[in-house]
C-alpha positions as CSV (number, residue, x, y, z in Angstrom):
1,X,-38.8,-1.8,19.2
2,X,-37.2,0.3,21.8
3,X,-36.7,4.1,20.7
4,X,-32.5,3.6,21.2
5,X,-32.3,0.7,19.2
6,X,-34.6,2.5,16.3
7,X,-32.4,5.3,16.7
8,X,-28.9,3.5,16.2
9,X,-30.4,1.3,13.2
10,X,-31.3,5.0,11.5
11,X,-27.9,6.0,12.6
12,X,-26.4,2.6,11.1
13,X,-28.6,2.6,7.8
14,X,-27.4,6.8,7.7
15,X,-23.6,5.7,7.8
16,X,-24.2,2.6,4.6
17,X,-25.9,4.7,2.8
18,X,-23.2,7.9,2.7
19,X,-20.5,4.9,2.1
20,X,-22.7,3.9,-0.5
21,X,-23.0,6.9,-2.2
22,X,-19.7,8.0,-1.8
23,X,-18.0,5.1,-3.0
24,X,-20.8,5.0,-6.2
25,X,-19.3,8.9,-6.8
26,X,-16.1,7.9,-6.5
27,X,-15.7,9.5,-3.0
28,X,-13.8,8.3,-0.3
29,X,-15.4,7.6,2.8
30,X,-12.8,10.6,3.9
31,X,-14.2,13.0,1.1
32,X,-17.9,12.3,1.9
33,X,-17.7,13.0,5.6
34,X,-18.1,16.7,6.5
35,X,-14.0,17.1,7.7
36,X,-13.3,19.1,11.3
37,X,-11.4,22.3,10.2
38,X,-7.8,20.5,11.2
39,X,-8.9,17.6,9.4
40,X,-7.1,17.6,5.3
41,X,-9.0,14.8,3.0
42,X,-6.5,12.8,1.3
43,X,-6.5,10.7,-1.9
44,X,-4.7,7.3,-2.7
45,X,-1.7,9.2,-4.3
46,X,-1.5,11.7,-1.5
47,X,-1.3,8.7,0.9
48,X,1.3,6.6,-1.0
49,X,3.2,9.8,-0.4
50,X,3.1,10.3,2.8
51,X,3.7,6.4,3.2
52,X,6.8,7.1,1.0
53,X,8.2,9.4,3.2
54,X,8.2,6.6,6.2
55,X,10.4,4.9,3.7
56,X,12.4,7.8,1.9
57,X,12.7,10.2,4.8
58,X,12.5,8.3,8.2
59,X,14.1,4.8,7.2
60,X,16.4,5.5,4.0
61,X,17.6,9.2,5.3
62,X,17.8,8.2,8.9
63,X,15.3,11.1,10.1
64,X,12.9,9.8,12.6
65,X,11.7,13.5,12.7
66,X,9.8,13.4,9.9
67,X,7.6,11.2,12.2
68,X,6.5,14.3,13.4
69,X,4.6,15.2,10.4
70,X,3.3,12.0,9.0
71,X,2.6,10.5,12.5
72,X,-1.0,11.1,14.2
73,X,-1.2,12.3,17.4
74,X,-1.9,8.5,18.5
75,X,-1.0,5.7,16.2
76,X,-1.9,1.9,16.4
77,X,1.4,0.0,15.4
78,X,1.4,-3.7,15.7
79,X,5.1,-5.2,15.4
80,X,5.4,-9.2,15.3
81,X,9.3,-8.4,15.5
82,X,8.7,-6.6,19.0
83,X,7.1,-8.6,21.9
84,X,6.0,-5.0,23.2
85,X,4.2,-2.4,21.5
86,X,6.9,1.0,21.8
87,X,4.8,2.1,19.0
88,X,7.0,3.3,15.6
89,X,9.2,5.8,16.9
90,X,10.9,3.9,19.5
91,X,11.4,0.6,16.7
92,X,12.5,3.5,14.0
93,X,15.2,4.7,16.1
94,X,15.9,1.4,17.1
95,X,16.5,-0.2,14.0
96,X,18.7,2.6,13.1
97,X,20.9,2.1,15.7
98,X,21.0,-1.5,15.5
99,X,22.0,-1.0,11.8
100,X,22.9,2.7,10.9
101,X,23.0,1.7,7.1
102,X,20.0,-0.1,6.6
103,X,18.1,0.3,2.9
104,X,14.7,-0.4,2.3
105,X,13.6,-1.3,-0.9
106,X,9.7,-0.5,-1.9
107,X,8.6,-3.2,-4.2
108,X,4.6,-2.8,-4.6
109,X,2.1,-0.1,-3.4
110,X,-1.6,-0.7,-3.1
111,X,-4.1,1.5,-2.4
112,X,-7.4,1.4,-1.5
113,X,-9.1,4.6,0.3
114,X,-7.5,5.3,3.4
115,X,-5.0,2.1,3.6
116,X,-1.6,1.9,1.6
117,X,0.1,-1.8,2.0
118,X,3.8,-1.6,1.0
119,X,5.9,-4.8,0.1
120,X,9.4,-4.1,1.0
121,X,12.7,-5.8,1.4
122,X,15.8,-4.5,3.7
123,X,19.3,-4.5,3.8
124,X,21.5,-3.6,6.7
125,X,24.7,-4.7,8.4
126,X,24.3,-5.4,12.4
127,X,27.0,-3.2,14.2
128,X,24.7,-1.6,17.3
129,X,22.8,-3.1,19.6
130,X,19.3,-4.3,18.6
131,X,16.7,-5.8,20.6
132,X,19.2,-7.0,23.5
133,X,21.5,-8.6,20.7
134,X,25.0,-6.9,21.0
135,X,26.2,-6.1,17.2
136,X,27.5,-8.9,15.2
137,X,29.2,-6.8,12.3
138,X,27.2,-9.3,9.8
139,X,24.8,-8.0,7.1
140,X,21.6,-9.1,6.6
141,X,18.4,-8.9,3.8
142,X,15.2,-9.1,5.6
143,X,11.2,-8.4,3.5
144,X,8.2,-7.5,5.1
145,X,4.8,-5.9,4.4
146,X,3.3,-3.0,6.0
147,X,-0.1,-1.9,6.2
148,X,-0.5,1.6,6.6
149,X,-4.1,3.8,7.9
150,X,-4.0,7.1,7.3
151,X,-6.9,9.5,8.7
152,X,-6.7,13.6,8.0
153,X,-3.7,12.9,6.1
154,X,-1.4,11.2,8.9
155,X,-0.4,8.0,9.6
156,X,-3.2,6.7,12.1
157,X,-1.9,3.1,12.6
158,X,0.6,0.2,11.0
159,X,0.8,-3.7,10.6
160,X,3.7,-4.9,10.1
161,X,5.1,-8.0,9.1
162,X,8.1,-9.7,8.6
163,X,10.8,-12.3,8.6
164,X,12.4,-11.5,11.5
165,X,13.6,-15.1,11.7
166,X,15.5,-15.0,8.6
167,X,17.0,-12.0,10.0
168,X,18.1,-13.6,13.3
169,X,19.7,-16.6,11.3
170,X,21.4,-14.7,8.7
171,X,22.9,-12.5,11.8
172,X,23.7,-16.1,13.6
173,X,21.7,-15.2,16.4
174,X,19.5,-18.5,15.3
175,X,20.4,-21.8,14.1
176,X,19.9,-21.9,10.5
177,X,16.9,-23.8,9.3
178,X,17.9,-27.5,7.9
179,X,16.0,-28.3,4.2
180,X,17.1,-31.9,4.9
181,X,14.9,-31.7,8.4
182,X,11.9,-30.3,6.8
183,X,10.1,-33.0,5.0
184,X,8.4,-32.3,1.7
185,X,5.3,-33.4,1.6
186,X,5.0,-36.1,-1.0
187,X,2.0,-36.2,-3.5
């Protein structure tokens, strides 16, 4: 065996075995790593809260600048609703302008270490533009789920998924799905 690949399997069996313990403490994989002097371990609660504040704060108060404190430097976002990635600033302030009174509604939190997933529902009336779609003074209810990273105590990247189709129809920007053209399956 070649010294580099003994070296990366001690290196690999090193990095188990500190998850291992960690998690058999009770430690997060966050608490058991020796953290740069920038870096501030976080626990689940701590990162439902700063999750809550991309809700609260950003969304429900209309202050994208909290971003600023809950954001890392560089974040991963990954928007089905966005054929682009403008990362979560750019669809934050979007969305606000598109609908300046939007709601979201936070229905279940779960934590596990560093991820917080968030099932939430929405509720906003369309009177700005919003991705190329001029306003059409309808209001619309719209659920999702969100799956949030956190690393040091900021938000380090987001999944996000939602019915952006029942949006569109409910704004009349699509047809409305038929029930009578989508066959039940019989049994």
């Amino acid at each position: 065996m070649s010294r580099m690949l003994a070296a990366t399997m001690i290196v690999a069996v090193a990095i188990v075995a500190v998850a291992g313990a960690s998690r058999a403490s009770g430690r997060s994989l966050q608490e058991a790593t020796p953290a740069a002097a920038d870096c501030v371990a976080t626990s689940e609660t701590e990162n439902e809260a700063i999750v809550a504040r991309w809700y609260d704060e950003a969304l429900n108060g209309h202050d994208a600048s909290v971003l600023d404190d809950i954001l890392a430097a560089e974040v991963d976002h990954e928007a089905g609703a966005f054929p682009e990635e403008p990362g979560p600033r750019f669809i934050i302030e979007a969305l606000l302008v598109g609908f300046p009174d939007v709601i979201y509604t936070t229905d279940d939190y779960i934590s596990s270490e560093n991820d917080v997933v968030v099932r939430w529902s929405a509720t906003g009336t369309h009177t700005g533009e919003f991705q190329g779609h001029p306003p059409t003074g309808k209001t619309a209810t719209w659920t999702g789920i969100n799956i949030f990273t956190l690393d040091c105590g900021r938000i380090a990247a987001i999944i996000t998924e939602l019915d952006a189709m029942s949006r569109a129809q409910q704004l009349g920007l699509l047809p409305a799905a038929d029930a009578a053209a989508t066959p039940t399956p019989s049994g």
